[in-house]
C-alpha positions in Angstrom: 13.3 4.4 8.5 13.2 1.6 6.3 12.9 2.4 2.4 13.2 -0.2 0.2 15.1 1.4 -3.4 12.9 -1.5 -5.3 9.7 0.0 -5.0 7.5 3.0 -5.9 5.7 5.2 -3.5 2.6 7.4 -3.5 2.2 10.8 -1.4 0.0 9.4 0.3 2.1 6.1 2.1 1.0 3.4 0.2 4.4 1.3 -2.2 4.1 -0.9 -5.3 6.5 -3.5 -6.1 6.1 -4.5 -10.0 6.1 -7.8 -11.3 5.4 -7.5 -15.4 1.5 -5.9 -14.9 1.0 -7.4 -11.5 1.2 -4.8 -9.1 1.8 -5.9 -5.6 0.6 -2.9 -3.0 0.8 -2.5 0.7 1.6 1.2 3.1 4.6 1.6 3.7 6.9 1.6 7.4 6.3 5.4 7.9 2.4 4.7 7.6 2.1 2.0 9.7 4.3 3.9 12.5 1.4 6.9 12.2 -1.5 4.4 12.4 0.2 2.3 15.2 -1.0 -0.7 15.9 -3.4 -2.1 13.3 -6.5 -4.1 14.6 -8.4 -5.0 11.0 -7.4 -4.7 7.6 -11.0 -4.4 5.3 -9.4 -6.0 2.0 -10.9 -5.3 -1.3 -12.7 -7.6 -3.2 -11.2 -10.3 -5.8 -11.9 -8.7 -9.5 -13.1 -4.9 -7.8 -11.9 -2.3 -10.1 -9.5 0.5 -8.2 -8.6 3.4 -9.9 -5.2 5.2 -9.2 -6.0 7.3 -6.5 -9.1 6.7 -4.9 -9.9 4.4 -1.8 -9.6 0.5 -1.9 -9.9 -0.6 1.5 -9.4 0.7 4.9 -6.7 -0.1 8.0 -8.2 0.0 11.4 -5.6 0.8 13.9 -6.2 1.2 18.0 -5.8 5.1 17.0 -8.3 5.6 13.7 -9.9 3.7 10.5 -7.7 5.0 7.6 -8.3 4.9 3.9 -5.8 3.2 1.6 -5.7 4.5 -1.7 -4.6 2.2 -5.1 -1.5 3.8 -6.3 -2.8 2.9 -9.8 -5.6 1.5 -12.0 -6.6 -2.3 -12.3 -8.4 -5.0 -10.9 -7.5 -6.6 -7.8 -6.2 -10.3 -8.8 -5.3 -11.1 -5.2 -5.8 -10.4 -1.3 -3.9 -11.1 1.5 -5.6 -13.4 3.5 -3.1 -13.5 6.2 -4.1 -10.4 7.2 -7.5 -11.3 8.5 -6.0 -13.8 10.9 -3.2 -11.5 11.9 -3.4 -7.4 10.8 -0.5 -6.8 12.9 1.6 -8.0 10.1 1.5 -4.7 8.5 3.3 -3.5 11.9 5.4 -6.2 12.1 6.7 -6.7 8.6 5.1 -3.9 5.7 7.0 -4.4 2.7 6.8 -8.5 3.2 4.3 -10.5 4.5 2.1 -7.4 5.3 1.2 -6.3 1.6 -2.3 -5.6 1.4 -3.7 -6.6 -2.3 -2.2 -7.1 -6.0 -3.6 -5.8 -8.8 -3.6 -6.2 -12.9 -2.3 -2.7 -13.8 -4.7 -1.5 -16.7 -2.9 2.0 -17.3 1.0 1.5 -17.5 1.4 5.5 -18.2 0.9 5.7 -14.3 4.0 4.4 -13.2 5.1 7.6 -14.2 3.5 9.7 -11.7 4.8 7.8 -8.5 7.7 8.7 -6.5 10.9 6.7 -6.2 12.7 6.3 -2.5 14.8 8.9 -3.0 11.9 11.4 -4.0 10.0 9.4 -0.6 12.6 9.8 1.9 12.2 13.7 1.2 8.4 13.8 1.8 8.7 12.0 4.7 11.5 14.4 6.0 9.4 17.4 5.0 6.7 16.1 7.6 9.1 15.9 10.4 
């Protein structure tokens, strides 16, 4: 299973990759694998608030309609488009072209609370 060492993870399958305070977000290879093939991605909306935590948009997959929760606080500054067109890029490709939204990170502090891959390979492994 693929776990990039560059990014931050949340218990509950979504990743962050940092650039300065943008905060690119998207769920990572184990997630997608659960979900199975995803038929619709609901995107948030350009300048909608997300707080660290709670829901932001949902993944529809062939099996169930699944929550995806910010990993931290901001505003979402962009949406991936691509994804309306074609959702299967989360299957085909989650830590590239399948991120989901960005976001303006409004409380740095929270970095702190996610895990790194190391801490994410044994959650996953746990679950097994």
């Amino acid at each position: 299973m693929d776990i990039p060492r560059d990014l931050k993870y949340t218990k509950t399958h979504e990743w962050i990759k940092r650039d300065g305070t943008r905060i690119r977000i998207g769920i990572t290879e184990y997630a997608q694998k659960e979900l199975s093939d995803v038929v619709f991605v609901e995107l948030p909306k350009l300048g909608q608030d997300v707080l660290q935590g709670r829901a932001a948009c949902v993944v529809e997959s062939v099996k169930a309609a699944s929550d995806i929760y910010s990993p931290l606080s901001g505003k979402v500054v962009a949406v991936n488009k691509d994804l309306e067109l074609d959702p299967a890029l989360v299957n085909k490709d989650p830590y590239g072209r399948g991120w989901i939204f960005d976001i303006s990170l409004s409380k740095q502090e929270e970095i702190n609370s996610l895990l790194d891959a190391n801490q994410y390979d044994t959650l996953i492994h746990q679950k097994a």
